[in-house]
N, C-alpha and C positions, 0 to 999 in steps of 0.2 A: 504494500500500500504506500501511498505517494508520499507520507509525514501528515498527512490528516491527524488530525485531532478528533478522530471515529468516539462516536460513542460507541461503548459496548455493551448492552443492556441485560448479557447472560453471557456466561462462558460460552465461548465457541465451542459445538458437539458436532462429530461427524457426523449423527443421525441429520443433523439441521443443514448439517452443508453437503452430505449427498444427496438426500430426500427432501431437497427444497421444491415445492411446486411453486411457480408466484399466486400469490389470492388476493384478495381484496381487500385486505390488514393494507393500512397507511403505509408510504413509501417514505423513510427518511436518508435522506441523500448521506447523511451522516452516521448513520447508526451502520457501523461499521459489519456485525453482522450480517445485516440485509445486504449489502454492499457485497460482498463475498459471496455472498447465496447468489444474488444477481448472476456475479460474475461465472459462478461455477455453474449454473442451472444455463447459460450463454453454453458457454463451452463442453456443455454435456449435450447441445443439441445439434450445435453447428462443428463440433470438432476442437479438437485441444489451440488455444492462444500460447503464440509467443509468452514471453517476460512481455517484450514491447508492445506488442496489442492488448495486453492485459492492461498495461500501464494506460494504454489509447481508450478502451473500454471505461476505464475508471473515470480520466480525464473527462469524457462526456458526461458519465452519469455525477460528477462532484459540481461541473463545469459549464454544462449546455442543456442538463433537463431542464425543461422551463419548468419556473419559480408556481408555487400553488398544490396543493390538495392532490395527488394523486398516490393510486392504491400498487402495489405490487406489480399485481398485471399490465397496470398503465404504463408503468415504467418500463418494464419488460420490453412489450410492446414498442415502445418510443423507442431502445436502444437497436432491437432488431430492426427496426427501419431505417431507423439511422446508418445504420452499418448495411445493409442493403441485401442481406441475408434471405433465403429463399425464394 
């Protein structure tokens, strides 16, 4: 992770970061958790990232989600298009 200041709001558990689905639970761009889960749940569907695309994946989601109210999925969502995947 890039030196973020993540919140962590539970230990990080393998069960949470292999079996992440995205849901409709709020997306917080900081809650370093979700952040991870994002990124692994990405790369569990489109194929293993770089160090460097992982670092570019982040980028976005810290950097370019737009600002406001959105749920896991939404986010999810915004980064696969973003990236131009499927």
């Amino acid at each position: 992770m890039q030196g973020v200041d993540y919140d962590w709001d539970v230990p990080v558990s393998d069960f949470y970061l292999k079996d992440f689905i995205p849901t409709r639970k709020q997306f917080n761009r900081y809650n370093g958790n979700q952040t991870i889960a994002i990124l692994n749940h990405f790369s569990a569907l489109y194929g293993p990232v770089t160090f460097d695309q992982a670092h570019e994946l982040e980028d976005l989601i810290l950097n370019h989600l737009p600002l406001g109210t959105m749920s896991e999925q939404s986010a999810f969502n915004w980064l696969v298009n973003k990236k131009g995947k499927k």
